[in-house]
N, C-alpha and C positions, 0 to 999 in steps of 0.2 A: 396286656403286656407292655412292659417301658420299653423307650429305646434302648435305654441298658443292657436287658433280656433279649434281644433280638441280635444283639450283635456277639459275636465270636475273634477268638485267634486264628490269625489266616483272613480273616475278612478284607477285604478290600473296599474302602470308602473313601469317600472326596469332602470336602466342605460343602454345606450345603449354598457358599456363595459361588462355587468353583474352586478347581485346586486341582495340581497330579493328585494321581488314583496313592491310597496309601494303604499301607497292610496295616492290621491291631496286631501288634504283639504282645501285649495283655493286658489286662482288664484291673485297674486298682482296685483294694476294698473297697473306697467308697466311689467305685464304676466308673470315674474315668477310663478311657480309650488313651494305651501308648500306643502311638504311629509312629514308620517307619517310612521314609518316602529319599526318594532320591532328589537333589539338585540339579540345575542344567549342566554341574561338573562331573557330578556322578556319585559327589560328598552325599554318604547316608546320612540322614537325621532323622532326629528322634523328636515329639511333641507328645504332651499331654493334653486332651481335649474333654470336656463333657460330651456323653454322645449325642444331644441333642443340636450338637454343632456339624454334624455328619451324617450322610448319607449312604448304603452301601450301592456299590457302581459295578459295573460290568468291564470298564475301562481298562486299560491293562499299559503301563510305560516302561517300555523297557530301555535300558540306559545304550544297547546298541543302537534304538531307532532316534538317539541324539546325536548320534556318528553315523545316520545314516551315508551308504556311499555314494557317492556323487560322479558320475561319469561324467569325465572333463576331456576334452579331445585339447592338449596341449602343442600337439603338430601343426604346424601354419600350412594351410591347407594350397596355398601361392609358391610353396617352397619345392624346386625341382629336387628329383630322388637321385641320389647318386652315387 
C-alpha cells in the first residue's frame, strides 16, 4: 500500500518535519493531498502536497485554543474599596 492509499478526506496530517495538524479535503488524480489548516489569525488556507510529505496525527488545533482565555486580575490589589 502507498501513502497515497492510506490516506483519506477528513484525515488529519501534519508535515512530516512538523506543522499545525491539517485536514485533506481531497485527493488530486495524480494523488496529491489538498490541505486545509488554519493560521495563527485564524485565515483558512489551502496547500497541495505529495503524500509522502505527511503524516496522519492525532493532534487536533482548534482556532479558539489561539484565543485561549487568560484570567487577568486587572484591580490593584493596594487600592481601598469604597
Amino acid at each position: 500500500m502507498t501513502h497515497s492509499e492510506s490516506f483519506g478526506v477528513g484525515d488529519v496530517v501534519c508535515l512530516n518535519s512538523g506543522s499545525p495538524p491539517m485536514t485533506i479535503i481531497s485527493i488530486t488524480d495524480d494523488r496529491y493531498l489538498v490541505l486545509a489548516y488554519a493560521d495563527m489569525n485564524g485565515v483558512i488556507l489551502r496547500e497541495s502536497l505529495p503524500p509522502d510529505a505527511v503524516a496522519l496525527t492525532e493532534m487536533r488545533w482548534a482556532i479558539s485554543s489561539i484565543d485561549a482565555e487568560v484570567d487577568i486580575d486587572l484591580e490593584d490589589d493596594d487600592e481601598e474599596d469604597f
